[in-house]
N, C-alpha and C positions, 0 to 999 in steps of 0.2 A: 504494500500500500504506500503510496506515495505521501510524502509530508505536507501538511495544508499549506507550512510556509512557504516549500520549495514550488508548490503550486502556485498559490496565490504571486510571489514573485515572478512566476513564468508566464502567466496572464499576462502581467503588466512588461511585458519582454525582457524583464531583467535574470539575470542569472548570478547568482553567488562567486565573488572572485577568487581565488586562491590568499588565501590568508596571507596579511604580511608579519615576514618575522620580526620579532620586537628588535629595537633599535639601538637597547643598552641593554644592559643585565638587570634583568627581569622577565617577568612573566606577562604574556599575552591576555592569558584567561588565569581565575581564580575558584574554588568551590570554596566559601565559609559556611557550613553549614547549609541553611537552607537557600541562600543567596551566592547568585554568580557574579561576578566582576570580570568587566572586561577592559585594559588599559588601553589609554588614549590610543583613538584610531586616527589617520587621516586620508586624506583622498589620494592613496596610491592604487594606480593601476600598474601590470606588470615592473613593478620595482621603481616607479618614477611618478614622483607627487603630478597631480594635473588641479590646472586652476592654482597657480600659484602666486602669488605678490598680497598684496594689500586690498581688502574691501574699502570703498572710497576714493581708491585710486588707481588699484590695474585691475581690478575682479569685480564683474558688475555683480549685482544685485543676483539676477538668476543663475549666473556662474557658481558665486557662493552658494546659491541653492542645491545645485549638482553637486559640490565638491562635497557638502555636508551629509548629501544623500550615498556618495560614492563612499565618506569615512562612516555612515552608518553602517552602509554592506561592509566591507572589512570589519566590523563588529561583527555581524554577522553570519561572516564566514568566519570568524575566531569561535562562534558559539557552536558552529555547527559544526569544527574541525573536533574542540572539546569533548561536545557531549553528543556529536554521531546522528543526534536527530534534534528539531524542535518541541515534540510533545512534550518533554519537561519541564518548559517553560510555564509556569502558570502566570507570570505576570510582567511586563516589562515594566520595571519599578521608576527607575530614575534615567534621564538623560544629561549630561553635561556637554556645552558646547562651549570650545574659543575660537572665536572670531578672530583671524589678524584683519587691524583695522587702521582708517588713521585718525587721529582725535577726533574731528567733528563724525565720523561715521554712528549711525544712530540704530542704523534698522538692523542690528543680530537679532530678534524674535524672528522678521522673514526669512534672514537665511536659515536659520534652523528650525525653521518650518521643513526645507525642504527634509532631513531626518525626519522627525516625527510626522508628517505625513507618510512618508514609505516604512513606519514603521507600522501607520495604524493600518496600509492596505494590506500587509504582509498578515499582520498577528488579529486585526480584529478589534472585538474587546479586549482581549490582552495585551492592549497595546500601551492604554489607558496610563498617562505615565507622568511625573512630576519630572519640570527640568531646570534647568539655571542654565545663562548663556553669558559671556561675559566680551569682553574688548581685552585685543591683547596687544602687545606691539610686535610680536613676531611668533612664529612656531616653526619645531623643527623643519627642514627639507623647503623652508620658506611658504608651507603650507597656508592656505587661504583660513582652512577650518579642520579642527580636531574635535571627536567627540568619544568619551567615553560613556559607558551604560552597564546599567546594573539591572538583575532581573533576579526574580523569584523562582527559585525552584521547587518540582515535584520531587516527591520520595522517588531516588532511582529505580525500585522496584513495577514504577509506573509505564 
């Protein structure tokens, strides 16, 4: 049987990218008990940040929106590399998003919209998620947007 998420992402033409390996020492994905962690993601495709410079100044508005949706899916694919399927998911809890920006730049809720909307066509109700977005002056690989996400787990036995 196939996964509703790898589904519902298939619907919408997108496909899970090959996870990218974390950048320093550390860990990609976490299990704390009943909660997953997954460390900052950003919008790399095949090993190379896309959508990169500044919001405000080299990265429009809907570009950020792509790159935030592209450092979602690499969450994504970090959760799905983890724990092998999405049914364990019962809840996408938290979203964290930073914005590189330049001081007057305002609108980080739109660009990480684009995340939490492909989170909510993917999971559904379980998508349902509290987040915080911030302004930053730079991120690794000169990435536009990184987000991290935290999710609710089911008992493995599920």
């Amino acid at each position: 049987m196939m996964d509703e998420v790898i589904r519902r992402l298939g619907a919408l033409g997108v496909e899970l990218p090959t996870p990218p390996r974390p950048l320093g020492a550390y860990r990609a994905v976490i299990e704390a008990g009943e909660m997953l962690h997954v460390s900052m993601q950003g919008p790399l495709l095949d090993g190379r940040f896309v959508h990169t410079g500044l919001l405000g100044r080299d990265v429009t508005i809907d570009e950020g929106r792509k790159a935030a949706e592209l450092a979602v899916l690499n969450a994504l694919a970090q959760i799905h590399e983890h724990l092998g399927r999405f049914e364990r998911i019962r809840q996408i809890v938290r979203l964290e998003g930073h914005v590189a920006c330049t001081e007057d730049f305002l609108e980080h809720p739109k660009v990480l919209d684009g995340a939490s909307e492909l989170l909510a066509a993917a999971f559904g109700e379980r998508a349902g998620h509290v987040r915080s977005v911030c302004g930053v002056r730079n991120l690794p690989g000169n990435a536009s947007v990184a987000v991290t996400l935290t999710a609710e787990l089911l008992p493995p036995e599920f």
